[in-house]
ROGUMAR-957650 format. One line per field, with one value per residue (C-alpha): z, y, x; residue number from 1; residue in three letters. Coordinates in nm, 2 decimals, m for minus. Layout:
% residues N
zz c(Z|...)
yy c(Y|...)
xx c(X|...)
n c(NUM|...)
res c(ALA|...)
END
This chain:
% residues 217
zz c(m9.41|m9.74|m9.87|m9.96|m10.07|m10.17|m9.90|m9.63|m9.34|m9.33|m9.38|m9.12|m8.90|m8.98|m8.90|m8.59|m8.52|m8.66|m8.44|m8.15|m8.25|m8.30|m7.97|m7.74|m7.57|m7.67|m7.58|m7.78|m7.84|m7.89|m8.14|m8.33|m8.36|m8.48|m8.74|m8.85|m8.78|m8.66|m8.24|m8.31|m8.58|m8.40|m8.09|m8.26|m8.42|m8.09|m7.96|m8.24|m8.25|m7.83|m7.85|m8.10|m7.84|m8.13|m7.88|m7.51|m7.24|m6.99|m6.59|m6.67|m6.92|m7.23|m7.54|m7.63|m7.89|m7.75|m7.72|m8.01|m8.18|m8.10|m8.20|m8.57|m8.58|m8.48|m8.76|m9.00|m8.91|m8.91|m9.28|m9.37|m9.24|m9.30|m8.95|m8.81|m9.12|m9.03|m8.70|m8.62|m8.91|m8.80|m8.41|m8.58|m8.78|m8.43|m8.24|m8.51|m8.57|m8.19|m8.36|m8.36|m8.66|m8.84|m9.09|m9.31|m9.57|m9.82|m9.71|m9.89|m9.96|m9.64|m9.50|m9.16|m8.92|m8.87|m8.68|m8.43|m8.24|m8.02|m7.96|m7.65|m7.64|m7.36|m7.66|m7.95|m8.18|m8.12|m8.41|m8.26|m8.47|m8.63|m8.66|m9.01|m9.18|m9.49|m9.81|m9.97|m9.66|m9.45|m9.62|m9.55|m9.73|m10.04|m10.10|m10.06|m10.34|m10.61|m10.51|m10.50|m10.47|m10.65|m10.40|m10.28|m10.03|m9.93|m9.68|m9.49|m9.27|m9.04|m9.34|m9.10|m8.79|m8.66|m8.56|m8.69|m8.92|m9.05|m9.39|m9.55|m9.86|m10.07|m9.94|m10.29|m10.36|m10.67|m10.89|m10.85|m10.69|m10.37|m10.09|m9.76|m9.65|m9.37|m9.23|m8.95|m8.77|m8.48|m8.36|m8.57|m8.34|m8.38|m8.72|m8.89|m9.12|m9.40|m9.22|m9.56|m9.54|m9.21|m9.21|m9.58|m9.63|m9.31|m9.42|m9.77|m9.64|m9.44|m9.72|m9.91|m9.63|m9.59|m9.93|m10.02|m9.73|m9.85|m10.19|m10.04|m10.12)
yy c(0.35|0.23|0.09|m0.27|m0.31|0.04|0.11|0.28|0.29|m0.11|m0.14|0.07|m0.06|m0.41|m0.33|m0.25|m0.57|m0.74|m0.46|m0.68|m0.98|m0.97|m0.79|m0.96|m0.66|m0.25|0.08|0.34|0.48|0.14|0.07|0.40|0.31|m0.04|0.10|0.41|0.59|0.93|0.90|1.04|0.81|0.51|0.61|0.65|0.34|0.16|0.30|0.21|m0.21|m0.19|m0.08|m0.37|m0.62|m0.66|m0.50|m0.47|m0.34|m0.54|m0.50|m0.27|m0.05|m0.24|m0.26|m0.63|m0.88|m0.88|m1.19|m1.08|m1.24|m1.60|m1.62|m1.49|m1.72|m2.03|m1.94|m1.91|m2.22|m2.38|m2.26|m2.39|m2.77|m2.82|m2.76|m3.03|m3.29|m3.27|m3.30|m3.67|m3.73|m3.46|m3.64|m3.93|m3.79|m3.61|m3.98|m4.12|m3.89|m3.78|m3.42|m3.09|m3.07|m2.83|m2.77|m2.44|m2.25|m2.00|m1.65|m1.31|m1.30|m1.53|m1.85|m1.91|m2.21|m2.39|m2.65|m2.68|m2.96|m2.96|m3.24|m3.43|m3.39|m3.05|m2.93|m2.90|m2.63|m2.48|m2.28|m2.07|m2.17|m1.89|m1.75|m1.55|m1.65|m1.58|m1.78|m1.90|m1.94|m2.29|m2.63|m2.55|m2.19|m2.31|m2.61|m2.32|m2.15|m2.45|m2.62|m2.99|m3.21|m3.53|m3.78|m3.54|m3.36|m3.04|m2.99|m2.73|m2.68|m2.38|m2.18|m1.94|m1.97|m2.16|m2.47|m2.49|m2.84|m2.90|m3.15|m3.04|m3.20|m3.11|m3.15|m3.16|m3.08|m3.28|m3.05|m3.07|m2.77|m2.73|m2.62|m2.68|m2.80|m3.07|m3.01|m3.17|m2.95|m2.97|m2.93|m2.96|m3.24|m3.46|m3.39|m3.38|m3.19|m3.42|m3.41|m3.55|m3.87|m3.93|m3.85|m3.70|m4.06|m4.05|m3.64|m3.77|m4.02|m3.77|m3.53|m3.79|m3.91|m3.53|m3.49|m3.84|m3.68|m3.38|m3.51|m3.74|m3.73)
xx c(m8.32|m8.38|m8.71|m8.75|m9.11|m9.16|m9.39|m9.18|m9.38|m9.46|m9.05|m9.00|m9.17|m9.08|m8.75|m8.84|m8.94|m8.66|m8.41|m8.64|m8.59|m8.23|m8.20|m8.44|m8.50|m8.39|m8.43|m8.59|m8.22|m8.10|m8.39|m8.31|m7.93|m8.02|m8.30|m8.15|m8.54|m8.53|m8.62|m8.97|m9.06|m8.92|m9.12|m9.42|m9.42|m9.32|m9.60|m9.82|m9.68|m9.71|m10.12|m10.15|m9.99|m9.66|m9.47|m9.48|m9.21|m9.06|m8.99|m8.72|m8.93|m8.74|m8.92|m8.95|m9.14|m9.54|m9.74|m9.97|m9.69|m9.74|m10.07|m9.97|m9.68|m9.89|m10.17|m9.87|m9.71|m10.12|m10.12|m9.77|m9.75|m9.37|m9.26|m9.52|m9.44|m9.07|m9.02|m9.08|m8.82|m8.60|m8.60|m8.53|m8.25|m8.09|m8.11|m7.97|m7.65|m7.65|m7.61|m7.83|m8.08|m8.24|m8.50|m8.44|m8.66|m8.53|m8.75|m8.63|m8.27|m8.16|m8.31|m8.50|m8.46|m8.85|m8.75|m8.39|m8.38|m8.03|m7.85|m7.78|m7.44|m7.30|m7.10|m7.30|m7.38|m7.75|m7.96|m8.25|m8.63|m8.71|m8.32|m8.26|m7.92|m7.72|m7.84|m7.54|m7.29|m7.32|m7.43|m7.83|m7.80|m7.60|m7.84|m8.13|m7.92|m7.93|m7.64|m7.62|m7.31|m7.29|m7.41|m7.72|m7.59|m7.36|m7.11|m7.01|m6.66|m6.63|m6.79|m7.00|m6.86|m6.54|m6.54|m6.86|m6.95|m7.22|m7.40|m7.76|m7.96|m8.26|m8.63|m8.80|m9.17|m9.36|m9.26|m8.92|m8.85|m8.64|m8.84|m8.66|m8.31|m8.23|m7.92|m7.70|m7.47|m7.21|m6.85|m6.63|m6.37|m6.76|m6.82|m6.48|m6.32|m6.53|m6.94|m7.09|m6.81|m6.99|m7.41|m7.43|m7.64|m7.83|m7.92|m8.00|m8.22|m8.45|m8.45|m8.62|m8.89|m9.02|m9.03|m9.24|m9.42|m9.50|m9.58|m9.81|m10.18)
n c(1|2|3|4|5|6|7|8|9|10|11|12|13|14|15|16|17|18|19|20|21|22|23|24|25|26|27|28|29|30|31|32|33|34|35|36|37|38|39|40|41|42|43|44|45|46|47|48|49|50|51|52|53|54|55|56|57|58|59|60|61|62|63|64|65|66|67|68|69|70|71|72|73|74|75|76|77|78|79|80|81|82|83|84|85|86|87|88|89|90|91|92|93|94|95|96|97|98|99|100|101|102|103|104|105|106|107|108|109|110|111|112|113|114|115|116|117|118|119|120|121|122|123|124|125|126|127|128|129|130|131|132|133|134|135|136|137|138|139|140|141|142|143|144|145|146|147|148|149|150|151|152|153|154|155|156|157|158|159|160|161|162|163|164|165|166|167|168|169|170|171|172|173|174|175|176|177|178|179|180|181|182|183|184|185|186|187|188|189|190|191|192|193|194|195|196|197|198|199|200|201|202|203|204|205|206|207|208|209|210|211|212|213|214|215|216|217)
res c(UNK|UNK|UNK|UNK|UNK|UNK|UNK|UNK|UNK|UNK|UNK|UNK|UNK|UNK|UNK|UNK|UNK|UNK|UNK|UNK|UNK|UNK|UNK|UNK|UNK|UNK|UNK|UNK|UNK|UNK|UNK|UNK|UNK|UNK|UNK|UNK|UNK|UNK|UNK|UNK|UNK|UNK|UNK|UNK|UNK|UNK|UNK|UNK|UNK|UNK|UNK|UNK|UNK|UNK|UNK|UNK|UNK|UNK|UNK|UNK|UNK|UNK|UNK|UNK|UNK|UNK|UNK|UNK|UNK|UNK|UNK|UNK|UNK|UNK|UNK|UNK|UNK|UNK|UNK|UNK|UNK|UNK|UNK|UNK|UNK|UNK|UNK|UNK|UNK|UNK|UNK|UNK|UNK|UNK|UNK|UNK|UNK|UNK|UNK|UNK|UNK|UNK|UNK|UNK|UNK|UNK|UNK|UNK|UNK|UNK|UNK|UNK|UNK|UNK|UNK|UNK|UNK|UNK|UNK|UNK|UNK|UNK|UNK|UNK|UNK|UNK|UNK|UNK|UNK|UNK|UNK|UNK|UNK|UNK|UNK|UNK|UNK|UNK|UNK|UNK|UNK|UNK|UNK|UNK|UNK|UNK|UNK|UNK|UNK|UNK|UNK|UNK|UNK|UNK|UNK|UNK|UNK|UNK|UNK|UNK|UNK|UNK|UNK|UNK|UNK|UNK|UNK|UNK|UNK|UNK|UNK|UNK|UNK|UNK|UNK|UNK|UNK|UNK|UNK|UNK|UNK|UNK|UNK|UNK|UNK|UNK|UNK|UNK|UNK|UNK|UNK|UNK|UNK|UNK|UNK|UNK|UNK|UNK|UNK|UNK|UNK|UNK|UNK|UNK|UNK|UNK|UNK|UNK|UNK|UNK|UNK|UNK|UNK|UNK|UNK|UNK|UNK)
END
């Protein structure tokens, strides 16, 4: 596998991890496959991640995320107050459109979902919190990317997946610089083929309140 920080053995065995978290739960041969590690070096560092509880095996002897996981995820999301700012605003969003929401931050070259809250609806289109997608395909990954349309928001039709709608605007910091996306996303016979037409305003408005939020002394 290629390097990515130019240390090898912390990319390796963060892609381990991510082979995991894709996967919810792998073999050391499936692990291997999805890595590209030789076995021994893909054992070994299974090994290593499961005696530091980042790693554990299931009933059936799978190898799946460990539990020493949540407590680093709730420190970061302690140290990075986005998630908790947005979610009253974001539940008000979802009432208020009857759609799924999301809150997404650009991380690396892709963007990851904070918070996903799924609407009420039995059809509806449902983002995992903590999912990784592509930066500059869907609404929320192309306003990540710089892009704004005229009225303050960007829409998205079947872009990543069909039948797939969705409308996401700008959460900006003091500074001016974008730091997080609200997006509204669902069917596509809910949404229309034109989703901004229809809650580009209402997204708009919540972009605004987490930022003021954010922004706030």
């Amino acid at each position: 596998m290629d390097t990515v920080s130019g240390v090898g053995v912390v990319d390796k065995t963060v892609a381990v991890l991510r082979s995991l978290e894709r996967g919810g739960s792998a073999t050391l041969g499936e692990v291997q496959a999805a890595t590209d590690l030789p076995r021994a070096t893909a054992h070994r560092l299974l090994v290593a991640l499961e005696h530091h509880g980042l790693v554990r095996r299931d009933d059936d002897g799978r190898f799946v995320l460990g539990l020493g996981l949540i407590a680093l995820g709730r420190a970061a999301s302690d140290a990075f107050p986005l998630a908790d700012l947005a979610r009253p605003v974001l539940v008000e969003l979802r009432d208020r459109t009857g759609e799924s929401v999301q809150l997404f931050v650009r991380e690396g070259g892709g963007r990851r979902c904070l918070v996903s809250l799924q609407s009420a609806h039995g059809l509806r289109w449902i983002v995992p919190e903590g999912a990784v997608l592509p930066l500059r395909v869907g609404s929320a990954g192309r306003v990540l990317a710089g892009e704004t349309g005229p009225d303050g928001w960007v829409a998205s039709v079947e872009e990543r997946e069909a039948g797939v709608a969705s409308v996401s605007a700008p959460v900006v910091d003091e500074q001016g610089d974008v730091v997080a996306a609200v997006s509204v996303s669902g069917p596509l016979g809910r949404m229309s083929r034109r989703p901004g037409g229809r809650f580009g305003a209402d997204v708009v408005a919540a972009a605004e309140r987490l930022g003021a939020a954010i922004t706030a002394p």
